[in-house]
Backbone and ligand atoms as CSV (ligand in chain L), in Angstrom:
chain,resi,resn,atom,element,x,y,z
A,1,UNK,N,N,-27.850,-27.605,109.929
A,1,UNK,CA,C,-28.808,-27.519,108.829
A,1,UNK,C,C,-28.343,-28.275,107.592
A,2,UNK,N,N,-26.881,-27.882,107.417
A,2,UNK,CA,C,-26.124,-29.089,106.415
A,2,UNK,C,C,-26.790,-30.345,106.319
A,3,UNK,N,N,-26.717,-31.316,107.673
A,3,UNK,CA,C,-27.436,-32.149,107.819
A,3,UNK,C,C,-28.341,-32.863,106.737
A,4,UNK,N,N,-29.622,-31.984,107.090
A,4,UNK,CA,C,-31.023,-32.127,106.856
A,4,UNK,C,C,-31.020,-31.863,105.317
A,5,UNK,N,N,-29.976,-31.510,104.523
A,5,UNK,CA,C,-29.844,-31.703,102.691
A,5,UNK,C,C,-29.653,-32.910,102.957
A,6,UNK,N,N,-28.831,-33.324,103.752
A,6,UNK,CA,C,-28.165,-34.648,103.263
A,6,UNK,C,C,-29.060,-35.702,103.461
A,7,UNK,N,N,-30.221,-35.539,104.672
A,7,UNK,CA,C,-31.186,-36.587,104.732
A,7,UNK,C,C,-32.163,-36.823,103.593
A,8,UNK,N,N,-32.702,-35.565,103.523
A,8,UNK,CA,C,-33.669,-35.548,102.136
A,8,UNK,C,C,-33.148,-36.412,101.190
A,9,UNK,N,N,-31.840,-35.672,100.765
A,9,UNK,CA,C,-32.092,-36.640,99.357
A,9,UNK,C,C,-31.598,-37.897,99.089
A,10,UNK,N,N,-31.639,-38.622,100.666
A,10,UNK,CA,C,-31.992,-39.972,100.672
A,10,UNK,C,C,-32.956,-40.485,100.742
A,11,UNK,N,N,-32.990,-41.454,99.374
A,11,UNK,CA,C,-34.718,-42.658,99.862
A,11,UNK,C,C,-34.042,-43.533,100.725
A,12,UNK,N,N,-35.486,-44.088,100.924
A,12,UNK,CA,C,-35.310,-45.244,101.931
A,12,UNK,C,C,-34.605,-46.111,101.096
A,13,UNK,N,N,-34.417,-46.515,100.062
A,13,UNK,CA,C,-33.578,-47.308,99.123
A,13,UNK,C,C,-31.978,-47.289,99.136
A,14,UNK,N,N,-32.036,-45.939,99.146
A,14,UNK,CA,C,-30.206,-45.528,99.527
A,14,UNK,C,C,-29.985,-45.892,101.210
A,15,UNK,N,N,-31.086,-45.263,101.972
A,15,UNK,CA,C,-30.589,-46.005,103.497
A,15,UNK,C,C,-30.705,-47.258,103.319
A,16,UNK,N,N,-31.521,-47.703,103.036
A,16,UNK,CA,C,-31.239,-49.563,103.100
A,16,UNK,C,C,-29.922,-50.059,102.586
A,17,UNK,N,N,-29.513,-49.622,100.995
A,17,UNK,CA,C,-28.218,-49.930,100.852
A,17,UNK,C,C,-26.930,-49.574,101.766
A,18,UNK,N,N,-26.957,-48.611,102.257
A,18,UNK,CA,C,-25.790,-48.247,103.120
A,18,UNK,C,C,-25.877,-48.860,104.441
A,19,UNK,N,N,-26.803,-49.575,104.976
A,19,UNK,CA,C,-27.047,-50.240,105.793
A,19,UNK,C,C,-26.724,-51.685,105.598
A,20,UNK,N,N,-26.841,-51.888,104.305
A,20,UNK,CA,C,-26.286,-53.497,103.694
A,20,UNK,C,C,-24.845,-53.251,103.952
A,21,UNK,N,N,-24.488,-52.379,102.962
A,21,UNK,CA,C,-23.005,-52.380,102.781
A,21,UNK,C,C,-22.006,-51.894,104.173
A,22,UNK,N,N,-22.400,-51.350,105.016
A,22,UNK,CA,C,-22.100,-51.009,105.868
A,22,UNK,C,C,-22.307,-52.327,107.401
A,23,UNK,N,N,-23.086,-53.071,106.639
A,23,UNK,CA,C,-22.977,-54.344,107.850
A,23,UNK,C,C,-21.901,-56.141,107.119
A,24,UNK,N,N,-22.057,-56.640,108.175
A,24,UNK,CA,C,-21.350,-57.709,107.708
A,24,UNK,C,C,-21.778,-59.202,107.221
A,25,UNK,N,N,-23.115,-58.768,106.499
A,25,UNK,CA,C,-24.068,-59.334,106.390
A,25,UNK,C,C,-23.605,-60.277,105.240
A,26,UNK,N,N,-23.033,-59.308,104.081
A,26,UNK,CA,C,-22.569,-60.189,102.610
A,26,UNK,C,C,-21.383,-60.281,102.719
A,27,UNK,N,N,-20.441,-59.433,103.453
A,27,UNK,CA,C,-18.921,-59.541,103.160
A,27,UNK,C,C,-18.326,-59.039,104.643
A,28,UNK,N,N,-17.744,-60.269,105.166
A,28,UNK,CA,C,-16.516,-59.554,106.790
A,28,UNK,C,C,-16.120,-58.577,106.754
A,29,UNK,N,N,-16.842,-58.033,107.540
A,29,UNK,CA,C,-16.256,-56.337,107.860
A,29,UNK,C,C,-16.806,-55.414,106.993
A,30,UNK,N,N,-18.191,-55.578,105.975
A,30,UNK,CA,C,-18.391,-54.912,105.376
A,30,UNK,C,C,-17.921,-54.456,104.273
A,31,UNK,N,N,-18.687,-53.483,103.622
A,31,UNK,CA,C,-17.844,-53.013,102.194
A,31,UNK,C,C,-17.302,-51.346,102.300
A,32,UNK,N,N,-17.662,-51.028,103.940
A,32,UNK,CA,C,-17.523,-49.494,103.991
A,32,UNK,C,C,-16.688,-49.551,104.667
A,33,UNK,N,N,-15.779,-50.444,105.264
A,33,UNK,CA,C,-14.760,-50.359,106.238
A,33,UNK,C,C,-14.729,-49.276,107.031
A,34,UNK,N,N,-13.791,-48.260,107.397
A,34,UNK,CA,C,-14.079,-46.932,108.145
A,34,UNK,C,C,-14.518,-45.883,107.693
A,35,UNK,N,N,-15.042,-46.036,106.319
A,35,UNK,CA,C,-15.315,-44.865,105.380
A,35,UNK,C,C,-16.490,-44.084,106.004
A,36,UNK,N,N,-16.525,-42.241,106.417
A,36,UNK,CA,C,-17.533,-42.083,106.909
A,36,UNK,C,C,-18.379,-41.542,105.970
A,37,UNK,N,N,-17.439,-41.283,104.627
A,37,UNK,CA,C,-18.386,-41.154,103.350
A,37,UNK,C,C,-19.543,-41.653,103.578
A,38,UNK,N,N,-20.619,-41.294,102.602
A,38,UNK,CA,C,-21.906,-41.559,102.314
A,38,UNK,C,C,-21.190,-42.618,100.871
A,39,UNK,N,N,-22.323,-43.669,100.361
A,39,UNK,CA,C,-22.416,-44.912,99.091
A,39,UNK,C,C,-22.020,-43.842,98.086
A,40,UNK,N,N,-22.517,-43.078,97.838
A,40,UNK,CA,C,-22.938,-41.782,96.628
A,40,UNK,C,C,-21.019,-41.120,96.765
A,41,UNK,N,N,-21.134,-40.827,97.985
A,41,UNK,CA,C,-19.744,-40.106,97.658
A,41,UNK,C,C,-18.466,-40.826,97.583
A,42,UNK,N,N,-18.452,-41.753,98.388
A,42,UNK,CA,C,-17.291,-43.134,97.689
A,42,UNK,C,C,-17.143,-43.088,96.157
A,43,UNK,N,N,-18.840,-43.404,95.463
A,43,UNK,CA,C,-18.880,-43.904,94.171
A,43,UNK,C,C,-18.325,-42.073,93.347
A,44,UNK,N,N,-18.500,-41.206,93.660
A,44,UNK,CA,C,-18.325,-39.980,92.978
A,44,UNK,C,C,-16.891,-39.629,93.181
A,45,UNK,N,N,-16.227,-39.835,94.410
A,45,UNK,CA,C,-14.805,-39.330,94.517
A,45,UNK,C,C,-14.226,-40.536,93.703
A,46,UNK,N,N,-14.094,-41.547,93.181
A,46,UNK,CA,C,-13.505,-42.966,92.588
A,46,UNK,C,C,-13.859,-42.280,91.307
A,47,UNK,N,N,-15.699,-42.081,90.649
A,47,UNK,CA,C,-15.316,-41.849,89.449
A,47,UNK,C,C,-14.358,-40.422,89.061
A,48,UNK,N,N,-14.631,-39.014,89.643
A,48,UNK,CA,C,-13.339,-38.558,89.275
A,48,UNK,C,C,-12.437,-39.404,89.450
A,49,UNK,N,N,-11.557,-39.580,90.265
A,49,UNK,CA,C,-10.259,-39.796,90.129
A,49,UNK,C,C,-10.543,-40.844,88.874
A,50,UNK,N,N,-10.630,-41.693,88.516
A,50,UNK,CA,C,-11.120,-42.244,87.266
A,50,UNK,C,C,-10.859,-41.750,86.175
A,51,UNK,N,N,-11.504,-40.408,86.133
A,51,UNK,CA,C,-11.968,-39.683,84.723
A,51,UNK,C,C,-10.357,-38.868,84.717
A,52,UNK,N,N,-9.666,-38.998,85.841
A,52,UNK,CA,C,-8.853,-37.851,85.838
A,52,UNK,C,C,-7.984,-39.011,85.370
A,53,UNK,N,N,-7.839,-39.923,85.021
A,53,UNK,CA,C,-6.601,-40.951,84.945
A,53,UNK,C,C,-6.967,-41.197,83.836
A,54,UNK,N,N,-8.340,-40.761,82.910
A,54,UNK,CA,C,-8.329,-41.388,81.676
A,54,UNK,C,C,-9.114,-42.518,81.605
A,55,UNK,N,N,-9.974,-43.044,82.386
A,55,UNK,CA,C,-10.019,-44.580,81.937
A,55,UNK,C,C,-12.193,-44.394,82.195
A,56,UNK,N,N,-12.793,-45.321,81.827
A,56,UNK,CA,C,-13.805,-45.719,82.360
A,56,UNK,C,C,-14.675,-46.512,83.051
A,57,UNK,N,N,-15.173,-46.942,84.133
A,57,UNK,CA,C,-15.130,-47.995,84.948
A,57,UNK,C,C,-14.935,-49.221,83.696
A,58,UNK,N,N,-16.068,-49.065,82.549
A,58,UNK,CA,C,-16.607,-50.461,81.984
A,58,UNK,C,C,-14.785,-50.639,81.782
A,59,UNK,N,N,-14.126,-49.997,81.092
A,59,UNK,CA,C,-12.834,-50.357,80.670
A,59,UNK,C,C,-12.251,-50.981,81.584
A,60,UNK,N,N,-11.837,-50.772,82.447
A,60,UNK,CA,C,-11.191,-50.907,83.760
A,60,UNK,C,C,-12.356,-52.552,83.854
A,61,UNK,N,N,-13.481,-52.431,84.278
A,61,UNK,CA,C,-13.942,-54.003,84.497
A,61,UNK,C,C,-14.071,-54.950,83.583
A,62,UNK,N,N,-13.753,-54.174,82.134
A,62,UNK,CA,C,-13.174,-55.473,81.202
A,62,UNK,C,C,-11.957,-55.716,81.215
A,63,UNK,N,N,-11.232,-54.627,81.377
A,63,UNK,CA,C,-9.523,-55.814,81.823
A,63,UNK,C,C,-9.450,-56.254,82.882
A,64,UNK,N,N,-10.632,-56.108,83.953
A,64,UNK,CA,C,-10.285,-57.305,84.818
A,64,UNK,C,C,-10.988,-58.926,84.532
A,65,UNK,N,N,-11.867,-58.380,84.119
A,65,UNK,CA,C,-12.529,-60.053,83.337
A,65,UNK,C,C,-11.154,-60.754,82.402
A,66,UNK,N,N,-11.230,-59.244,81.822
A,66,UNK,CA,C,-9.767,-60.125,80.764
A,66,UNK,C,C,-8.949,-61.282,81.779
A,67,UNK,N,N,-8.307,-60.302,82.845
A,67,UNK,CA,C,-7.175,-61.027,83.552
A,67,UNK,C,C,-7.695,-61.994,84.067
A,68,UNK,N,N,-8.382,-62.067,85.032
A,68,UNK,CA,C,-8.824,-63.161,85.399
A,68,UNK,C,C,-9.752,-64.142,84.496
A,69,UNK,N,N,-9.930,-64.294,83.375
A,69,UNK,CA,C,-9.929,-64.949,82.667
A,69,UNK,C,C,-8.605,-65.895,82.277
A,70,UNK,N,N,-7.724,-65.082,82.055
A,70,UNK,CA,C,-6.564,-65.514,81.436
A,70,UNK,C,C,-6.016,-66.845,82.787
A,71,UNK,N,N,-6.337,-65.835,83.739
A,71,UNK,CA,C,-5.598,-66.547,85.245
A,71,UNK,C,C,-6.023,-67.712,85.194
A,72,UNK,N,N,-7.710,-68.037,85.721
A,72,UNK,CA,C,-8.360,-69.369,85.697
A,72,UNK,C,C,-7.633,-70.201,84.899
A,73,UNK,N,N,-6.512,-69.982,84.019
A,73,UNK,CA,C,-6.364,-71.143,83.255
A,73,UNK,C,C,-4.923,-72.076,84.104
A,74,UNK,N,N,-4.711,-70.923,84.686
A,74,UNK,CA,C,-3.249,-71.249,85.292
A,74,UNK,C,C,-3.629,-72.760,86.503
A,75,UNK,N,N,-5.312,-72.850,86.778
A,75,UNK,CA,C,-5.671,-73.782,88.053
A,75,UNK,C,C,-5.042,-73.190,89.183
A,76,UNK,N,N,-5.287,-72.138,89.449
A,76,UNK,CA,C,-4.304,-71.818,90.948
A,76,UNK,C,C,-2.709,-71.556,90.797
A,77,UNK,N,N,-2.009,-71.640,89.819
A,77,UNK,CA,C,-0.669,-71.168,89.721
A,77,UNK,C,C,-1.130,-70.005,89.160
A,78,UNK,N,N,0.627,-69.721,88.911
A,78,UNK,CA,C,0.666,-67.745,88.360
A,78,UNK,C,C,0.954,-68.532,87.037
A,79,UNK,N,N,0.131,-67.457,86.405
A,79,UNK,CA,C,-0.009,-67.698,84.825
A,79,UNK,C,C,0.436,-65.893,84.148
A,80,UNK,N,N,1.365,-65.962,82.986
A,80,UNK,CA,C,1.827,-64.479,82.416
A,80,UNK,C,C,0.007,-64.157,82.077
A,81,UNK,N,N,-0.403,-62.893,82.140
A,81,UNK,CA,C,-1.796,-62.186,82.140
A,81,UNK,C,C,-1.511,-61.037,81.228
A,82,UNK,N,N,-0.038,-60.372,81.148
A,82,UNK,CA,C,-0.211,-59.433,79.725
A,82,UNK,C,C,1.641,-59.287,80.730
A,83,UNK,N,N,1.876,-58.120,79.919
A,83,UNK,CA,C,3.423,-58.019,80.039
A,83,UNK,C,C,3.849,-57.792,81.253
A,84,UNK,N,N,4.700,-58.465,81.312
A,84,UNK,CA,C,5.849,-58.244,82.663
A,84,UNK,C,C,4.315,-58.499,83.754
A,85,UNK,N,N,3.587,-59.383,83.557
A,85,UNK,CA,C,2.844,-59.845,84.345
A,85,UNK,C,C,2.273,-60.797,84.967
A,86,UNK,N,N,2.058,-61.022,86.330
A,86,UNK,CA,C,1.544,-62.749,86.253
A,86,UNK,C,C,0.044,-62.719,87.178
A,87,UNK,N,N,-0.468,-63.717,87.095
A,87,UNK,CA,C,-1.758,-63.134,87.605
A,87,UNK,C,C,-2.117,-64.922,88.131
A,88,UNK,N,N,-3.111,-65.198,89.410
A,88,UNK,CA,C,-3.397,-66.539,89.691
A,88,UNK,C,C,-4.495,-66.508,90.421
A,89,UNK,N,N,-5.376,-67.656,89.990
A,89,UNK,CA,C,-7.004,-67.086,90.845
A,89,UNK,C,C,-7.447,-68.396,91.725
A,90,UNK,N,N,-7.540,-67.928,92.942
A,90,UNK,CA,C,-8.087,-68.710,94.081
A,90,UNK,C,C,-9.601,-68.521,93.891
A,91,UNK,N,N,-10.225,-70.274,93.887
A,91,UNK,CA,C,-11.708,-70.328,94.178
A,91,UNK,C,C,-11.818,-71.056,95.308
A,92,UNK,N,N,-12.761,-70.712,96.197
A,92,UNK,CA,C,-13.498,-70.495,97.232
A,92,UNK,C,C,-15.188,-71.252,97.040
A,93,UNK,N,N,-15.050,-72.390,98.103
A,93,UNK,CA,C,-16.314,-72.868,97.662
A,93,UNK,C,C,-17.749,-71.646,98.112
A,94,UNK,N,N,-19.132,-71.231,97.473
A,94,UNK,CA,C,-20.274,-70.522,97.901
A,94,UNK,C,C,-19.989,-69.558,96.720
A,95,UNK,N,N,-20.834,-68.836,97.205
A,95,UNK,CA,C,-21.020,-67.397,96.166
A,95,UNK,C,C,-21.061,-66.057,96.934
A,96,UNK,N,N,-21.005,-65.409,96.471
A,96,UNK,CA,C,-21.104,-63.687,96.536
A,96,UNK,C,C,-22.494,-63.242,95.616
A,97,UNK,N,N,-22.921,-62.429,96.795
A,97,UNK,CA,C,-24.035,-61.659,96.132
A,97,UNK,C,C,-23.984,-60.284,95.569
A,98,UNK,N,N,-24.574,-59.901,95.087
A,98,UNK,CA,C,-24.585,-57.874,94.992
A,98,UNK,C,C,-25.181,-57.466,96.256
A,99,UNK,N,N,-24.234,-56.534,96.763
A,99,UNK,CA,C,-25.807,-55.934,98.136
A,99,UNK,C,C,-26.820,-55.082,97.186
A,100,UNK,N,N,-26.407,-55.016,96.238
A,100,UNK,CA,C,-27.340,-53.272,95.698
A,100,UNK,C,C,-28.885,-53.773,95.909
A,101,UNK,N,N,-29.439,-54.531,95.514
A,101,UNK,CA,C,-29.067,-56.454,94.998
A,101,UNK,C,C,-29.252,-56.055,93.347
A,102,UNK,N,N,-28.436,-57.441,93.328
A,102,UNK,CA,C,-28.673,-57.551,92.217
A,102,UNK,C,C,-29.214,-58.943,91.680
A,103,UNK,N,N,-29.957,-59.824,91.123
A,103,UNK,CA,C,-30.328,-60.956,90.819
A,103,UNK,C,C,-28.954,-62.045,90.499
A,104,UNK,N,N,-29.204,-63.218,90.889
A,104,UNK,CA,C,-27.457,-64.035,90.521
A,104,UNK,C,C,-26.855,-64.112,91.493
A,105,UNK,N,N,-25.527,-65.000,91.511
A,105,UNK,CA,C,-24.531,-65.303,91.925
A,105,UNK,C,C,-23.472,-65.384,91.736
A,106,UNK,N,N,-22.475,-64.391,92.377
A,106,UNK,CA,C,-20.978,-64.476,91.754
A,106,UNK,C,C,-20.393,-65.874,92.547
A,107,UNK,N,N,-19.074,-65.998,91.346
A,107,UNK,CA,C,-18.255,-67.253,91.900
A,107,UNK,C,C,-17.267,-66.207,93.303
A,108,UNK,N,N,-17.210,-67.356,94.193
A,108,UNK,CA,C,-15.958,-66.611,95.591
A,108,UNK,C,C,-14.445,-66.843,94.480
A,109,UNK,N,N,-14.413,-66.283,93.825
A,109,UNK,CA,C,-13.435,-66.039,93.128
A,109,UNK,C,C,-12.423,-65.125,93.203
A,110,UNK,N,N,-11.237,-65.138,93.901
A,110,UNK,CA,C,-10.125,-63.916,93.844
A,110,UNK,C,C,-8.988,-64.330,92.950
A,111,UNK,N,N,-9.203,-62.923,92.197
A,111,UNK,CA,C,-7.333,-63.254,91.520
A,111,UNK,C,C,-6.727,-62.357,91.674
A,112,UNK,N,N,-5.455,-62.470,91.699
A,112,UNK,CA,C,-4.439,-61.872,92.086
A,112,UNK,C,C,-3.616,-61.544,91.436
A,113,UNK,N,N,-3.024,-60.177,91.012
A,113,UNK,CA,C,-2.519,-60.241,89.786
A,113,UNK,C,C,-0.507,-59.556,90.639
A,114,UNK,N,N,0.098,-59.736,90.121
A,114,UNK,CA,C,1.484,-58.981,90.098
A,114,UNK,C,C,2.235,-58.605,89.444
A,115,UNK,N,N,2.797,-57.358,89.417
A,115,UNK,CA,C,3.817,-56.798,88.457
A,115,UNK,C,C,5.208,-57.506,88.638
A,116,UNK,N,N,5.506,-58.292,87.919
A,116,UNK,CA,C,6.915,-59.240,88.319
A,116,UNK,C,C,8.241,-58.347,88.347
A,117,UNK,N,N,8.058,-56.937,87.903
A,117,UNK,CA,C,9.666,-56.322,88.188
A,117,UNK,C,C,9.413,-55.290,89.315
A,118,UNK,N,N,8.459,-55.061,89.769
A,118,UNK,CA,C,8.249,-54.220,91.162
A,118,UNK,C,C,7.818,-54.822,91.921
A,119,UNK,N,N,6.973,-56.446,91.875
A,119,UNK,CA,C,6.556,-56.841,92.815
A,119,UNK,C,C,5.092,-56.544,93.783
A,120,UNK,N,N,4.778,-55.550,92.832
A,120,UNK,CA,C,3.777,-55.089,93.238
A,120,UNK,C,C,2.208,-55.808,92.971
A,121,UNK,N,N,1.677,-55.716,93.794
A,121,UNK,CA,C,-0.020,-56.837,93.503
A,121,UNK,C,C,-1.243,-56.310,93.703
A,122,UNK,N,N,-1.773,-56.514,93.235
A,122,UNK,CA,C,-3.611,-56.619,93.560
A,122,UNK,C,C,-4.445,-57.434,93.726
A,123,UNK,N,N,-5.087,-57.216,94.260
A,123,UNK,CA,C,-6.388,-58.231,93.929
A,123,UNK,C,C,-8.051,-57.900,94.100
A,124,UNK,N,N,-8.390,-58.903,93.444
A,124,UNK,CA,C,-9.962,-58.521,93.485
A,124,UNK,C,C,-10.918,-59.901,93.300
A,125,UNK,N,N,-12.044,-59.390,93.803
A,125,UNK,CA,C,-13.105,-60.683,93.700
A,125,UNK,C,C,-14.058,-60.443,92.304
A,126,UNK,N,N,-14.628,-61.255,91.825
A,126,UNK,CA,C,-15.661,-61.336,90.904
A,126,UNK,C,C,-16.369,-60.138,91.518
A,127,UNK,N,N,-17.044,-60.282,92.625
A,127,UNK,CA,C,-18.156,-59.385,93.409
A,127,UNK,C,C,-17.364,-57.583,92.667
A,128,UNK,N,N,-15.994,-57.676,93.376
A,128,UNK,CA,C,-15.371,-56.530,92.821
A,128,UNK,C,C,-15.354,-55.849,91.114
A,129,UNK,N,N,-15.098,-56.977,90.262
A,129,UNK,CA,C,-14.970,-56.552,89.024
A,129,UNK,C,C,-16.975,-56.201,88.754
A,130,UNK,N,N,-17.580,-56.899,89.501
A,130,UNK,CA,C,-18.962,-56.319,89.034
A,130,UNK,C,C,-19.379,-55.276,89.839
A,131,UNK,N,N,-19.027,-54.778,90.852
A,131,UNK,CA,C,-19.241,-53.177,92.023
A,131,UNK,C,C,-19.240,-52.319,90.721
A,132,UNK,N,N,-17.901,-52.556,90.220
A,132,UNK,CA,C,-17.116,-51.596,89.764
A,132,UNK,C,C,-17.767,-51.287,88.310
A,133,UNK,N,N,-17.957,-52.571,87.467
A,133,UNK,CA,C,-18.646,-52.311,86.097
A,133,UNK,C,C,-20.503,-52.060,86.388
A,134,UNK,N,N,-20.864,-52.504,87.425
A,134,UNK,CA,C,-22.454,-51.726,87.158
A,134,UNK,C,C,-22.708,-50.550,88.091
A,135,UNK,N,N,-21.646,-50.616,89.255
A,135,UNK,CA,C,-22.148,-49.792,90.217
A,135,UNK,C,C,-21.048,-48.721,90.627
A,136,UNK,N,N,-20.291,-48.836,90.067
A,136,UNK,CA,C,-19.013,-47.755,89.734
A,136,UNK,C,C,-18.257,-47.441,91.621
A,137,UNK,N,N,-18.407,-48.970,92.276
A,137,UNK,CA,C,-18.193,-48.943,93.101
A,137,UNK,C,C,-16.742,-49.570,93.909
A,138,UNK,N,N,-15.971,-48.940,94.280
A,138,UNK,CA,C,-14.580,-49.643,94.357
A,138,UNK,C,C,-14.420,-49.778,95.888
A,139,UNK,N,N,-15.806,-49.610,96.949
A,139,UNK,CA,C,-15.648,-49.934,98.364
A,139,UNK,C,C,-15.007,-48.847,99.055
A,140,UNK,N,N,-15.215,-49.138,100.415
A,140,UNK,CA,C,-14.838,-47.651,101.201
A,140,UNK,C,C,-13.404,-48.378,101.954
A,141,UNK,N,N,-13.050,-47.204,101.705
A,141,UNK,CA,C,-11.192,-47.301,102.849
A,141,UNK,C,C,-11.763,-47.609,103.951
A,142,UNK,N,N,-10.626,-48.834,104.081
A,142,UNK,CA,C,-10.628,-49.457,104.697
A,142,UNK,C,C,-11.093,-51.185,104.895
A,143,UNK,N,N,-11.930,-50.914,103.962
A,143,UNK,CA,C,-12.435,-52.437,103.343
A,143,UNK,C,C,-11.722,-53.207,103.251
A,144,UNK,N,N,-11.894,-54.606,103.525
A,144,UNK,CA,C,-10.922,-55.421,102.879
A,144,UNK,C,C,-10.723,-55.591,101.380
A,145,UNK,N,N,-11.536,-54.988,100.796
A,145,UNK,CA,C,-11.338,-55.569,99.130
A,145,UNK,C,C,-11.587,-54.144,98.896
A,146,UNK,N,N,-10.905,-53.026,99.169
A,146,UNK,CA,C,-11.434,-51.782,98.551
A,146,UNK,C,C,-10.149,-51.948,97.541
A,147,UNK,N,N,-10.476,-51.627,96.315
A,147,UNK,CA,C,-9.177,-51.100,95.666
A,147,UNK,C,C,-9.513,-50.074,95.248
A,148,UNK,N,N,-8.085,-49.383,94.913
A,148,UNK,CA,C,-7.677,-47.863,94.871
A,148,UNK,C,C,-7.868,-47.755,93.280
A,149,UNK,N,N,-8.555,-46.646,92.912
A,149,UNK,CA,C,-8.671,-46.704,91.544
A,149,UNK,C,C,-7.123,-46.364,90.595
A,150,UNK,N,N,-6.111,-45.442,91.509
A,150,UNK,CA,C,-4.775,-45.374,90.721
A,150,UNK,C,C,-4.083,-46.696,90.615
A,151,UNK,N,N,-3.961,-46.818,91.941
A,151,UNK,CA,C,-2.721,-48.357,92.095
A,151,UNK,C,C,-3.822,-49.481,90.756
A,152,UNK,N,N,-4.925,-49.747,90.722
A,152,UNK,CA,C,-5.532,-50.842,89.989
A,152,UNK,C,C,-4.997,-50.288,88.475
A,153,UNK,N,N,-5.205,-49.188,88.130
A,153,UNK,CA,C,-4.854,-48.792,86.894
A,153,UNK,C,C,-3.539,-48.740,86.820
A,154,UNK,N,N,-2.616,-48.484,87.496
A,154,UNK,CA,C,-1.377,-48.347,87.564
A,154,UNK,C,C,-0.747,-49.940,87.186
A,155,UNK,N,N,-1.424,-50.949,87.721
A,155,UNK,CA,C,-1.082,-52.446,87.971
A,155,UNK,C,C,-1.620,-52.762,86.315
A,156,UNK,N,N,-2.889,-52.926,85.918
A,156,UNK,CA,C,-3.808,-53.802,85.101
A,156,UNK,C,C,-3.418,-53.213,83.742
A,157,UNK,N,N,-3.368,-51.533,83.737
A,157,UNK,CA,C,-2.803,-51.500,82.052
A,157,UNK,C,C,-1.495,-51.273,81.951
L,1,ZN,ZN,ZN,-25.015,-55.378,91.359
């Protein structure tokens, strides 16, 4: 009976999206990787943990514009991006779309950022820094581009 809550208070709008994101239509392998979450509960377990770390998506997707801003300048080398940091952005000829949709075209843009005394890295696509600032979406485990909302915050501020 559980179930049958959970169908209702899907529109056909939310099945269509989880059907985007869940195929390999805009991105290899999808954006749900093995997640058997529902779109809604990905995006709700990320914003707690979020809220519990202090931060707010928009914040969080303006220091990634920041960084990869800074990066693009490097042309593909590692360029310092803020302290004890280096960051370098690979472009990719085509674009990235929104599945939600959204109107536009992102650049295939990844940058990559690293903590130079742990060694530790991230990365993310344009597509990513915009999931995240309109759609508070950071992808399902397992994704190839899911990032973790601690490790990103842990890395970027
Ligand atoms: Zn969008």
């Amino acid at each position: 009976m559980t179930q049958v809550g959970i169908v209702m208070k899907e529109s056909p709008e939310d099945r269509k999206l989880e059907e985007v994101l869940r195929s390999s239509r805009l991105a290899a392998g999808g954006f749900m990787g093995h997640d058997n979450r529902s779109v809604s509960e990905v995006i709700d377990a990320d914003a707690t943990e979020l809220s519990r770390l202090g931060f707010t998506k928009e914040q969080v997707a303006e220091r990634m514009r920041q960084i990869t801003k800074v990066a693009i300048s490097g042309l593909g080398t590692w360029v310092q991006v803020g302290d004890g940091m280096e960051g370098k952005v690979d472009e990719a000829k085509g674009w990235l779309i929104c599945p939600w949709p959204h109107k536009g075209k992102l650049a295939k843009r990844i940058t990559v950022v690293k903590v130079i005394e742990t060694g530790e890295s991230i990365r993310w696509s344009d597509l990513n820094t915009h999931l995240i600032s309109e759609h508070g979406f950071f992808e399902g485990k397992g994704s190839d581009f899911r990032i973790e909302p601690r490790k990103l915050i842990r890395t970027i501020f």
